[in-house]
PyMOL Python script that loads the backbone (N, CA, C, O; Angstrom):
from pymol import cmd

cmd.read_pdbstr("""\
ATOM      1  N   UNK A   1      18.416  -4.034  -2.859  1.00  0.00           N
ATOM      2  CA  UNK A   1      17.388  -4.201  -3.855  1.00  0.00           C
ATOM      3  C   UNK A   1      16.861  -2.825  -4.266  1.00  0.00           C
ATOM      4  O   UNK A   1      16.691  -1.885  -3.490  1.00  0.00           O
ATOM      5  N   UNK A   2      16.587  -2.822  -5.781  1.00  0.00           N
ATOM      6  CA  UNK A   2      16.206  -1.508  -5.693  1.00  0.00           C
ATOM      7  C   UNK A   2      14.784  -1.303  -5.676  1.00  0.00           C
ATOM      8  O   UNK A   2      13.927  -2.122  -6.008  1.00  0.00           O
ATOM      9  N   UNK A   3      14.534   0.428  -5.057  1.00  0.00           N
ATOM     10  CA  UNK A   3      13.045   0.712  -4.488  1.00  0.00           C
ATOM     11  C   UNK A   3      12.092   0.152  -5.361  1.00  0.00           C
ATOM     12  O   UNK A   3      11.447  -0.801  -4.924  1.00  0.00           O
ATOM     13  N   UNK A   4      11.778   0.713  -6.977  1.00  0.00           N
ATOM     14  CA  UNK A   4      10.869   0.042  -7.600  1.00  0.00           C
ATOM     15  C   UNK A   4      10.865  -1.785  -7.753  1.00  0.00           C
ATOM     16  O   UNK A   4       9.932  -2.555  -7.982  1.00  0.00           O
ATOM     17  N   UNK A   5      11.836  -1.951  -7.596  1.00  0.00           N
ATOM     18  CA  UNK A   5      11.451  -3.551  -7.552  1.00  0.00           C
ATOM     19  C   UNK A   5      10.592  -4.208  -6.174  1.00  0.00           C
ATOM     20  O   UNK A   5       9.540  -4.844  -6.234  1.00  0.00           O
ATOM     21  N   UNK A   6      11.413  -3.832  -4.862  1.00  0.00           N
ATOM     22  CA  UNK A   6      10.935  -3.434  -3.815  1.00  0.00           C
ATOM     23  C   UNK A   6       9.358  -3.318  -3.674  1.00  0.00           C
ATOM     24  O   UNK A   6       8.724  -3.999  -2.868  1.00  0.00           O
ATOM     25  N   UNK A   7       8.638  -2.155  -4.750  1.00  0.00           N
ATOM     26  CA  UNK A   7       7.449  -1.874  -4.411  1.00  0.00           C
ATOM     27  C   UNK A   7       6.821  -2.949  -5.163  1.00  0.00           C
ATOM     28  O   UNK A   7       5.683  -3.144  -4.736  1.00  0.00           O
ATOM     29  N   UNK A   8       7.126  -3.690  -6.086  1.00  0.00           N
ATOM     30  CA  UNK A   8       6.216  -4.771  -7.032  1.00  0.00           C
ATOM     31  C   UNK A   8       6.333  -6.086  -6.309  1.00  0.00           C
ATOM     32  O   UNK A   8       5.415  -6.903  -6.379  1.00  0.00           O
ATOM     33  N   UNK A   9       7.646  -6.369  -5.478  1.00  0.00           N
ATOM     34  CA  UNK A   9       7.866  -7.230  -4.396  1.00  0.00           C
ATOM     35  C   UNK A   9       6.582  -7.346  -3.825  1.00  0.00           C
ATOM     36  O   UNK A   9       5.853  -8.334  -3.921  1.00  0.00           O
ATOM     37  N   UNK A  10       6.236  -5.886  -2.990  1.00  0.00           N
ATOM     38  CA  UNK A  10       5.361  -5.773  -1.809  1.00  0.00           C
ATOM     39  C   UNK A  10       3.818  -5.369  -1.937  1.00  0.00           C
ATOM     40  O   UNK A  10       3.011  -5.071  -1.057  1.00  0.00           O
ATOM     41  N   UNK A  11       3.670  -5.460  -3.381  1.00  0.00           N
ATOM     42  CA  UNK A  11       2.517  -5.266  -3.911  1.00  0.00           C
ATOM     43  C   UNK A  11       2.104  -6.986  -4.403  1.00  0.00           C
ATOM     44  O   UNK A  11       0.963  -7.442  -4.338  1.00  0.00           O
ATOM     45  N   UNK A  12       3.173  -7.661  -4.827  1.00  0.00           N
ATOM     46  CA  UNK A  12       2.901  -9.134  -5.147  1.00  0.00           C
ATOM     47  C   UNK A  12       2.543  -9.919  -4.027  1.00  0.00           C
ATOM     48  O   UNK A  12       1.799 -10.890  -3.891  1.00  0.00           O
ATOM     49  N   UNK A  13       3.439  -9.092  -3.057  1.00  0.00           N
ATOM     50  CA  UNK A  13       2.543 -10.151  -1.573  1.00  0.00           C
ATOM     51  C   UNK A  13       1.102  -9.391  -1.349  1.00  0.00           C
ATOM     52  O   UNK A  13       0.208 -10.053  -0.822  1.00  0.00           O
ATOM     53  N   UNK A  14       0.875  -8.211  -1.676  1.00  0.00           N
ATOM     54  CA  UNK A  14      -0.228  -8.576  -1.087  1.00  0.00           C
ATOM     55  C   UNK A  14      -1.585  -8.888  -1.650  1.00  0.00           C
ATOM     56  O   UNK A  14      -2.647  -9.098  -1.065  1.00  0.00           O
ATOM     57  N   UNK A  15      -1.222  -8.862  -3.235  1.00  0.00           N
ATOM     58  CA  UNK A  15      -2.235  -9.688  -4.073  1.00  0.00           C
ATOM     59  C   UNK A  15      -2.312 -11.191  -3.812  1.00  0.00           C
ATOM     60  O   UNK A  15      -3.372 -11.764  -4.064  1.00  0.00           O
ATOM     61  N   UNK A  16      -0.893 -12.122  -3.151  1.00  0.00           N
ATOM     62  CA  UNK A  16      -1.363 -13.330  -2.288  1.00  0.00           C
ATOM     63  C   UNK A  16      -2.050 -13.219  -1.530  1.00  0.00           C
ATOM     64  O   UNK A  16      -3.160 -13.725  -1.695  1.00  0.00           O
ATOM     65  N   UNK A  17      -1.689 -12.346  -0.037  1.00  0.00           N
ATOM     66  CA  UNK A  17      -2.323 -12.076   0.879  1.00  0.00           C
ATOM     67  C   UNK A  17      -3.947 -12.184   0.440  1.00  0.00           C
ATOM     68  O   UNK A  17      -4.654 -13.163   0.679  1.00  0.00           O
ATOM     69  N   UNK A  18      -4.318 -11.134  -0.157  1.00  0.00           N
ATOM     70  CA  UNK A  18      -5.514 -10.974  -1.044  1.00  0.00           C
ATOM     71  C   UNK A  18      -6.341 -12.667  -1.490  1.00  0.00           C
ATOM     72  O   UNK A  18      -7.405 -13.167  -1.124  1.00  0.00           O
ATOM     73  N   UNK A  19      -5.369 -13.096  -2.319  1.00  0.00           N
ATOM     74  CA  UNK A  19      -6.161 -14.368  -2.832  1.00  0.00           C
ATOM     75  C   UNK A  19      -5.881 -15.410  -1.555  1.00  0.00           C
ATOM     76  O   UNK A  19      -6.449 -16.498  -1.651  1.00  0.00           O
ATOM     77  N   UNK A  20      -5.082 -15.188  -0.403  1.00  0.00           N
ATOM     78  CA  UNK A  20      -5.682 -16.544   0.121  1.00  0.00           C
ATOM     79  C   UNK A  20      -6.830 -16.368   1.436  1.00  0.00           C
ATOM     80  O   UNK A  20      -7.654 -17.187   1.843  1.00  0.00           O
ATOM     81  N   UNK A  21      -6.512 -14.869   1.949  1.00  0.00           N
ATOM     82  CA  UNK A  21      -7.911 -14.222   2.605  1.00  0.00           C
ATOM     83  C   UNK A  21      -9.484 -14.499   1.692  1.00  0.00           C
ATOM     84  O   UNK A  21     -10.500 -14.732   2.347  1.00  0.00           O
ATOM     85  N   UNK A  22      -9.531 -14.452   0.366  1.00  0.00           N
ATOM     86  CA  UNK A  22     -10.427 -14.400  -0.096  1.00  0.00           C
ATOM     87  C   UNK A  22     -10.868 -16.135  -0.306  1.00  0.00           C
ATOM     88  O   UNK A  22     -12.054 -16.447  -0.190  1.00  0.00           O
ATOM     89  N   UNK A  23     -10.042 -16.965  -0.550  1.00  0.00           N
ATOM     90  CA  UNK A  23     -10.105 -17.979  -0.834  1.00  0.00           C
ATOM     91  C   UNK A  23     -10.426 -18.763   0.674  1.00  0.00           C
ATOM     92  O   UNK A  23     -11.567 -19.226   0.663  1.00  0.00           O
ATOM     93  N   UNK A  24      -9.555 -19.070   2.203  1.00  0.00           N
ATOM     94  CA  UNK A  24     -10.020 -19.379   3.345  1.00  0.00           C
ATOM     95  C   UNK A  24     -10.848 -18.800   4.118  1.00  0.00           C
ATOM     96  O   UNK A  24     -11.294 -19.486   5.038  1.00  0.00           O
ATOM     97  N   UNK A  25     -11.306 -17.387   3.995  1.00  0.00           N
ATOM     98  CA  UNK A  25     -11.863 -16.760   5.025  1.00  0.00           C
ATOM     99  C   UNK A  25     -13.545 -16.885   4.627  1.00  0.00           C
ATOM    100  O   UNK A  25     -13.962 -16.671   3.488  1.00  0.00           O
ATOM    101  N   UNK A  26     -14.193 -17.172   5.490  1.00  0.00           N
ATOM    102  CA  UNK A  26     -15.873 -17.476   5.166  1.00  0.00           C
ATOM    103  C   UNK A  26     -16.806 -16.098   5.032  1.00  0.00           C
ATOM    104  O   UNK A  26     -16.639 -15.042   5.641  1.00  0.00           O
ATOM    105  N   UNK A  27     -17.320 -16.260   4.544  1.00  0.00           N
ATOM    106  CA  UNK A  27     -18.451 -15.228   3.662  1.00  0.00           C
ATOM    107  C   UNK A  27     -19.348 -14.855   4.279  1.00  0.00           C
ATOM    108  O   UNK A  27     -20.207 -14.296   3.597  1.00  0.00           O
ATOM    109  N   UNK A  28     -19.585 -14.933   5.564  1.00  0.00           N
ATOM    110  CA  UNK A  28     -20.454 -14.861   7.064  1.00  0.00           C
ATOM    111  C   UNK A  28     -20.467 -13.338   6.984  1.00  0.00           C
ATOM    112  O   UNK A  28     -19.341 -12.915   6.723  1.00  0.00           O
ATOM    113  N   UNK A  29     -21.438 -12.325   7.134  1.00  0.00           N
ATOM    114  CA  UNK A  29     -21.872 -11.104   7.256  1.00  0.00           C
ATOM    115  C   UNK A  29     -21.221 -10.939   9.069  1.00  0.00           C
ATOM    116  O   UNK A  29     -21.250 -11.742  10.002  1.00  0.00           O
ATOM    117  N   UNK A  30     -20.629  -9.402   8.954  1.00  0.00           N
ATOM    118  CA  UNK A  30     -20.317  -9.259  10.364  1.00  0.00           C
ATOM    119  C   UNK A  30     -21.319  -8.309  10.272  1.00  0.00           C
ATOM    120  O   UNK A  30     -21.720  -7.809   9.221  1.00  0.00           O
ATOM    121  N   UNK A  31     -21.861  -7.979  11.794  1.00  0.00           N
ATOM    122  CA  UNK A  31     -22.981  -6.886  11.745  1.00  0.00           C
ATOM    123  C   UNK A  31     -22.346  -5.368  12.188  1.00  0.00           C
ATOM    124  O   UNK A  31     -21.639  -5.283  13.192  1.00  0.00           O
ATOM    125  N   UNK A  32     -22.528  -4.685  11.707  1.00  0.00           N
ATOM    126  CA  UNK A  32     -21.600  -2.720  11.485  1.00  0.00           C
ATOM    127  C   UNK A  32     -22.797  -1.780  13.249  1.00  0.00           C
ATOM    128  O   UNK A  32     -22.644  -1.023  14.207  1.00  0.00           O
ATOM    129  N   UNK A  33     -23.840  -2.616  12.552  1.00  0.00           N
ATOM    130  CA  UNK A  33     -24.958  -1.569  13.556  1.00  0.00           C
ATOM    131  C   UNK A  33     -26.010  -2.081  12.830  1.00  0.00           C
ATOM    132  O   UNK A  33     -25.972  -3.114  12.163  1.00  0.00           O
ATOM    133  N   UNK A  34     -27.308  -1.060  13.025  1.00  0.00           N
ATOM    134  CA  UNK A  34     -28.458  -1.203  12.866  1.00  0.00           C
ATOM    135  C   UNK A  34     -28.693  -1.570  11.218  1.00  0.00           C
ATOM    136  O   UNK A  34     -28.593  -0.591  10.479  1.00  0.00           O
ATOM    137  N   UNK A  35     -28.932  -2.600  10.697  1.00  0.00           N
ATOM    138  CA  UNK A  35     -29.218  -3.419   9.120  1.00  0.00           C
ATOM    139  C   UNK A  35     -28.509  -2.852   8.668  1.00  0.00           C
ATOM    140  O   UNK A  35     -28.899  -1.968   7.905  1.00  0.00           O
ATOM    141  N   UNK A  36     -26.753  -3.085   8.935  1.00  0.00           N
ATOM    142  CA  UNK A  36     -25.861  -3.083   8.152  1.00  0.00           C
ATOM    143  C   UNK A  36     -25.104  -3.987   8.627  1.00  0.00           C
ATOM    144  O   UNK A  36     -24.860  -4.213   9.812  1.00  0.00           O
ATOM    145  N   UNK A  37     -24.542  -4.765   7.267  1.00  0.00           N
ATOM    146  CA  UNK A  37     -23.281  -5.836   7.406  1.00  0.00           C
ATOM    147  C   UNK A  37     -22.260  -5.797   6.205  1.00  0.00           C
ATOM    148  O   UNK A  37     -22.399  -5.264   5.104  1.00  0.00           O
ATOM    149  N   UNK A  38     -21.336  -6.416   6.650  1.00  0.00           N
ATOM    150  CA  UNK A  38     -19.759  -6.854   5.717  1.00  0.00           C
ATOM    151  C   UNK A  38     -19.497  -7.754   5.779  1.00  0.00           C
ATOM    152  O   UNK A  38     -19.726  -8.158   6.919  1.00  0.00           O
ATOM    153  N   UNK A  39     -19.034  -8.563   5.106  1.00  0.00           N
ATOM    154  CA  UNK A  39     -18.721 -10.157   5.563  1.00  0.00           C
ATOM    155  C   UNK A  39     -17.258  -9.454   5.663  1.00  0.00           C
ATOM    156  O   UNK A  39     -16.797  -8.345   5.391  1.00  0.00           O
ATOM    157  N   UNK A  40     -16.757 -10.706   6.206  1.00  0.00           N
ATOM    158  CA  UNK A  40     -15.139 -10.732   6.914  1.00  0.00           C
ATOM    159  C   UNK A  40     -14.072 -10.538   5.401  1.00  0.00           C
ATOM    160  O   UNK A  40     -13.203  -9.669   5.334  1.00  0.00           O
ATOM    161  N   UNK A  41     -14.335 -11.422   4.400  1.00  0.00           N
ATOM    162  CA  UNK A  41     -13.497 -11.607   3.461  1.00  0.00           C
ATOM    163  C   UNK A  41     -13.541 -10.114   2.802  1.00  0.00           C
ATOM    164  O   UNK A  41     -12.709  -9.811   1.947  1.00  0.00           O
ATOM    165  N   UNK A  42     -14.408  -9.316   3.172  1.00  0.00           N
ATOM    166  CA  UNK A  42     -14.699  -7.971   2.154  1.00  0.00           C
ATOM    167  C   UNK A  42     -13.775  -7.172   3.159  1.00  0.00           C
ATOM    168  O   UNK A  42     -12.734  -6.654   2.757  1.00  0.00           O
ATOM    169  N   UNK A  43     -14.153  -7.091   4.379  1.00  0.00           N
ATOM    170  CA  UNK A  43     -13.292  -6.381   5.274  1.00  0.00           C
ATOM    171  C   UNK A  43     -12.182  -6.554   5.468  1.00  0.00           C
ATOM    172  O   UNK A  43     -11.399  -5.653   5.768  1.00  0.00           O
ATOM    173  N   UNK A  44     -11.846  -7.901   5.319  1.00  0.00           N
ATOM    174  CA  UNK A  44      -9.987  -8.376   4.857  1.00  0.00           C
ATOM    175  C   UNK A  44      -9.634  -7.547   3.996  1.00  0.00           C
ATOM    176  O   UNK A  44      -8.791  -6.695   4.277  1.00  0.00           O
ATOM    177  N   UNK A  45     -10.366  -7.642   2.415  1.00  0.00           N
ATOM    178  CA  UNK A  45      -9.863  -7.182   1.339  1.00  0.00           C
ATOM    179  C   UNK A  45      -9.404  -5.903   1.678  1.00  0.00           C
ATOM    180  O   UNK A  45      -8.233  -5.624   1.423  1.00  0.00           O
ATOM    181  N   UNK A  46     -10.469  -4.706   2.451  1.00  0.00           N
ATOM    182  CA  UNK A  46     -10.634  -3.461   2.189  1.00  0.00           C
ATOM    183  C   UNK A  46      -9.142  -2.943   3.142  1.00  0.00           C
ATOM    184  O   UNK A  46      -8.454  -1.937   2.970  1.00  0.00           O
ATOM    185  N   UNK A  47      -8.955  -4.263   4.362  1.00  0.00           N
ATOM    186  CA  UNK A  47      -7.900  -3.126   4.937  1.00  0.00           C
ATOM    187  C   UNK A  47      -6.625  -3.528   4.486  1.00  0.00           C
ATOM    188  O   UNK A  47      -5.595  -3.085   4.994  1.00  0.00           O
ATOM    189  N   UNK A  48      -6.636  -4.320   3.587  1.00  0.00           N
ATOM    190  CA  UNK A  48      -5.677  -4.880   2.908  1.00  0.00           C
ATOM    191  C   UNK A  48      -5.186  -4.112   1.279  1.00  0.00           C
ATOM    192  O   UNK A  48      -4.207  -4.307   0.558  1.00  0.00           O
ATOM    193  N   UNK A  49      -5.984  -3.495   1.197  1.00  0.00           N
ATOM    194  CA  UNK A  49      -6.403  -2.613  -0.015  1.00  0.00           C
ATOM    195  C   UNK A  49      -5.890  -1.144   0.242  1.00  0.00           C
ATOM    196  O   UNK A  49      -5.538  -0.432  -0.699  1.00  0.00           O
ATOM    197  N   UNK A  50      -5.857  -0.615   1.878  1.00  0.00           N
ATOM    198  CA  UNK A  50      -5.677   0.332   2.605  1.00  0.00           C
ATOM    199  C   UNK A  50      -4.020  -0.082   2.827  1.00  0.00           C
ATOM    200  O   UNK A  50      -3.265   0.699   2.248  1.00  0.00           O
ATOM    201  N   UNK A  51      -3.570  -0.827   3.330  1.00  0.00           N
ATOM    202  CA  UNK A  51      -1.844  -0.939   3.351  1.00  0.00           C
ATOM    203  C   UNK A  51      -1.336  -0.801   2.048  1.00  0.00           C
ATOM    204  O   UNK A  51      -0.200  -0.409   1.782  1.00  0.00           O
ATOM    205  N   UNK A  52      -2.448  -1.225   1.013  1.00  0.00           N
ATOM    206  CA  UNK A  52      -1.578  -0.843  -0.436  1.00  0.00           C
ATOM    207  C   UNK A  52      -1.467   0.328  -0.955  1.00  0.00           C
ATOM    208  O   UNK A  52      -0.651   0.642  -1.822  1.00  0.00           O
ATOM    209  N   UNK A  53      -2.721   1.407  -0.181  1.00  0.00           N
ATOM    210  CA  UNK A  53      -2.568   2.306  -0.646  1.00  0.00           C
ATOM    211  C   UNK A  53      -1.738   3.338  -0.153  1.00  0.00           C
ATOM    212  O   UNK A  53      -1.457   4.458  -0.578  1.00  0.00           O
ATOM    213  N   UNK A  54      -1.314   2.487   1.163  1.00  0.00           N
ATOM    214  CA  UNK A  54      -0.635   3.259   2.387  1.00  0.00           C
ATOM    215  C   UNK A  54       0.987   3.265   1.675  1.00  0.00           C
ATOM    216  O   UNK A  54       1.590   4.326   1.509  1.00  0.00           O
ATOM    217  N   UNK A  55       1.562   1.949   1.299  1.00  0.00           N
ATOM    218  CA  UNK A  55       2.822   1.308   0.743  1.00  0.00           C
ATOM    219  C   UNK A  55       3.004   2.356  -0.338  1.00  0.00           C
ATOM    220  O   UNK A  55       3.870   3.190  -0.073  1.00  0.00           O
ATOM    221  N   UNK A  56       2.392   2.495  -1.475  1.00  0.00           N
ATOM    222  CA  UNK A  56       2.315   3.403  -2.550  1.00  0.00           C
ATOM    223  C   UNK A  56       2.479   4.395  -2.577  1.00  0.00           C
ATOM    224  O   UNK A  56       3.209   4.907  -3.426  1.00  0.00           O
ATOM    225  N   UNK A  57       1.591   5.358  -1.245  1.00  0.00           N
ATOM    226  CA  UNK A  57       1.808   6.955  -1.370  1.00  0.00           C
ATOM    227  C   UNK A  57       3.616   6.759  -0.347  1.00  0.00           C
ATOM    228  O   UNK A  57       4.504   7.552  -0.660  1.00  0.00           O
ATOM    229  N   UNK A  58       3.713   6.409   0.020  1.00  0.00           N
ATOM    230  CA  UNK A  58       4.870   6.072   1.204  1.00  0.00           C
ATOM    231  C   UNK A  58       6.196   6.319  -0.064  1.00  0.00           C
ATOM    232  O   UNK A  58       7.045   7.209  -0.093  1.00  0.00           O
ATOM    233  N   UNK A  59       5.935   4.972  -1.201  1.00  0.00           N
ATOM    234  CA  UNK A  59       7.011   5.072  -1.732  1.00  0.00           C
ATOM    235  C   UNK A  59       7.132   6.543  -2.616  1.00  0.00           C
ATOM    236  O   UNK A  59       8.142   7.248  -2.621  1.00  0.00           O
ATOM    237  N   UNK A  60       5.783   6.853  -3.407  1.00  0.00           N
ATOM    238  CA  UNK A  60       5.776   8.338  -3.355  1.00  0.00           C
ATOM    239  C   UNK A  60       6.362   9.033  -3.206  1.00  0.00           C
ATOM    240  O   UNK A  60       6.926   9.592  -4.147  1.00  0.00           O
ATOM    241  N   UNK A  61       6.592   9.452  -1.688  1.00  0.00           N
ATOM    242  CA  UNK A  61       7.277  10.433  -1.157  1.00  0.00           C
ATOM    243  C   UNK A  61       8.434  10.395  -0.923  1.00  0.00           C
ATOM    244  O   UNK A  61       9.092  11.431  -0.836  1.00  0.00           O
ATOM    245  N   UNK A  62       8.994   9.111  -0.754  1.00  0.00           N
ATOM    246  CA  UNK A  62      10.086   8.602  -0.930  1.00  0.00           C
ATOM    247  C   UNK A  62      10.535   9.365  -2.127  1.00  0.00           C
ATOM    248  O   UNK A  62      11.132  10.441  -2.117  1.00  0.00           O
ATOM    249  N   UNK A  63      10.137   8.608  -3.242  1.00  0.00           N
ATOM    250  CA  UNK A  63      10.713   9.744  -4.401  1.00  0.00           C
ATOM    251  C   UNK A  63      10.554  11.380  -4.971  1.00  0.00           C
ATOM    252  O   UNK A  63      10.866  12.189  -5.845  1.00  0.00           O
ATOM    253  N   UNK A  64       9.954  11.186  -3.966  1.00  0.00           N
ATOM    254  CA  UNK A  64       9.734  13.011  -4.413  1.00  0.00           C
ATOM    255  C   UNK A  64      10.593  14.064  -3.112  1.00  0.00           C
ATOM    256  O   UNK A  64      10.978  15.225  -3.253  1.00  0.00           O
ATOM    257  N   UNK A  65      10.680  13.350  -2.116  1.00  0.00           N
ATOM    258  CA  UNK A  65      11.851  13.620  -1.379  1.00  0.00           C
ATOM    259  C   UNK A  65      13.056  13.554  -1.712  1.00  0.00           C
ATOM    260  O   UNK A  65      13.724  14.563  -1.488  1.00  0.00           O
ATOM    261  N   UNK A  66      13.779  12.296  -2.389  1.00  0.00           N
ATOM    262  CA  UNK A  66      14.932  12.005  -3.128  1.00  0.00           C
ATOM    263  C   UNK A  66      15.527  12.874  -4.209  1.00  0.00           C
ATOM    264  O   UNK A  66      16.680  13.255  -4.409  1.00  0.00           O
ATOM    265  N   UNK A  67      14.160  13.110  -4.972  1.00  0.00           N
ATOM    266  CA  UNK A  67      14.024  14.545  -5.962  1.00  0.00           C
ATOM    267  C   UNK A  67      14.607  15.525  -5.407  1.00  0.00           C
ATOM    268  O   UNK A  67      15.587  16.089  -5.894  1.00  0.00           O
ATOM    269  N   UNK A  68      14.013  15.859  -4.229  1.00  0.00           N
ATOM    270  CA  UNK A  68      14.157  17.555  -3.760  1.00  0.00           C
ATOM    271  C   UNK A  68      15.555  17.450  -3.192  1.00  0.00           C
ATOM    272  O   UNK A  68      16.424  18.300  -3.384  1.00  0.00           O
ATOM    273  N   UNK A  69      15.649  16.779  -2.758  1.00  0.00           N
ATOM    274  CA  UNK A  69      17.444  16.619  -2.040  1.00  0.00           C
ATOM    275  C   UNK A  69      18.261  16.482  -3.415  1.00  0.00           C
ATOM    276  O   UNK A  69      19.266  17.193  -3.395  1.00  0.00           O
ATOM    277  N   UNK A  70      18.116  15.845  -4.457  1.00  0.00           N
ATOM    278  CA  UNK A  70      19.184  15.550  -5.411  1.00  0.00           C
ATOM    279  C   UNK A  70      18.965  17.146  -6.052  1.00  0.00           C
ATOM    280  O   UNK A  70      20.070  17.566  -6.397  1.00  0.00           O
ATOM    281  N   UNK A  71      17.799  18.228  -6.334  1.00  0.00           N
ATOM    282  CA  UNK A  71      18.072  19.385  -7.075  1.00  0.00           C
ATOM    283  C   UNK A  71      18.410  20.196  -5.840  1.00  0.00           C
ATOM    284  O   UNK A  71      19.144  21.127  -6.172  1.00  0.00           O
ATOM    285  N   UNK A  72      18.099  20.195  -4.264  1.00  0.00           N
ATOM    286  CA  UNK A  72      18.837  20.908  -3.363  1.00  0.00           C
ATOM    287  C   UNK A  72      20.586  20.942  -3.695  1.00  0.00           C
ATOM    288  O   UNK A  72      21.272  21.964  -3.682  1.00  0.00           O
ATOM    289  N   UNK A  73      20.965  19.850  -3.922  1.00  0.00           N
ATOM    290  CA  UNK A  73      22.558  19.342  -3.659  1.00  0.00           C
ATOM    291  C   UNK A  73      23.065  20.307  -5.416  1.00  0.00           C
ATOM    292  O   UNK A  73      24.140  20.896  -5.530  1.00  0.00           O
ATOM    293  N   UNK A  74      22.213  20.246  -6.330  1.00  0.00           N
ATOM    294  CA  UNK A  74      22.604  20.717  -7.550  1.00  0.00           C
ATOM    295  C   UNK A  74      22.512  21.979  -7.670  1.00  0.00           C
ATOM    296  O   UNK A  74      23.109  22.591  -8.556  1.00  0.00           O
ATOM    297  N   UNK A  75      21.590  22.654  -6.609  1.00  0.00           N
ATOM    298  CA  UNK A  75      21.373  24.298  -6.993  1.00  0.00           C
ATOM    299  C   UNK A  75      22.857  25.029  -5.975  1.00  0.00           C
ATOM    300  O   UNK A  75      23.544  26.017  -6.233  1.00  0.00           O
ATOM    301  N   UNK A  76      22.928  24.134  -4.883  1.00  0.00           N
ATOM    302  CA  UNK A  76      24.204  24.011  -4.373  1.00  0.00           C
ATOM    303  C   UNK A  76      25.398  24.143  -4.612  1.00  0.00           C
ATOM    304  O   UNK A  76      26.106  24.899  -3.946  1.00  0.00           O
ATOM    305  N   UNK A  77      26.002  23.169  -5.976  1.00  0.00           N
ATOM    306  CA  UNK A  77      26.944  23.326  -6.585  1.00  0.00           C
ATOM    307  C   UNK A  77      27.010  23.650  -7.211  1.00  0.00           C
ATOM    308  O   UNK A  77      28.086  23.490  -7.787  1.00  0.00           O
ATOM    309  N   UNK A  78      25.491  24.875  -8.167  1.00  0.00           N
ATOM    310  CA  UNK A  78      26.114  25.786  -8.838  1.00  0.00           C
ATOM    311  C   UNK A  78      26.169  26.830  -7.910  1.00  0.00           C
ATOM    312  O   UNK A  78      26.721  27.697  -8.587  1.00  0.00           O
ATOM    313  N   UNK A  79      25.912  27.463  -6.515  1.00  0.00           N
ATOM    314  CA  UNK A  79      26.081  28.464  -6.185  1.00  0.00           C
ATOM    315  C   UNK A  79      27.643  28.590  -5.704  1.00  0.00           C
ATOM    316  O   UNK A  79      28.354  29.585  -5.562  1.00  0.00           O
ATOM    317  N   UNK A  80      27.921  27.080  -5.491  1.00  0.00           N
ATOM    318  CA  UNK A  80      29.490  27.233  -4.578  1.00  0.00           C
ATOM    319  C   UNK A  80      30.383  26.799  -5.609  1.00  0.00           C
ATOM    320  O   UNK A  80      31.595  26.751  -5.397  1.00  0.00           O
TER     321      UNK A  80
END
""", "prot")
cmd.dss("prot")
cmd.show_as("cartoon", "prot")
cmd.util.cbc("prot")
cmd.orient("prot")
């Protein structure tokens, strides 16, 4: 499969992920510390929001690595 399809694959799950955390999970405040809270469904979202942003820079580098190896291999065969 190729990478960009790959990443819209794994970005579509986790906009499910997303809507069914938001949709089953209850709206109950967790307590952080002293008069601060999050409910659960916000804290789902956020670390769920965090793997997407994790997935993204990942594929990133992926291509910007792929880059540097494909003009490594070309500056290559013009020197040899």
């Amino acid at each position: 499969m190729d990478k960009r399809k790959r990443l819209g694959v794994a970005f579509a799950i986790y906009v499910v992920l997303g809507m069914a955390a938001w949709l089953t999970m209850s709206a109950e405040p967790i307590a952080l510390g002293s008069n601060r809270q999050i409910s659960m469904r916000l804290l789902t979202e956020m670390i769920l929001a965090l793997f997407a942003v994790r997935t993204l820079l990942a594929w990133k580098a992926d291509q910007i690595r792929t880059k540097d190896e494909h003009d490594a291999g070309a500056v290559q065969d013009l020197e040899g």
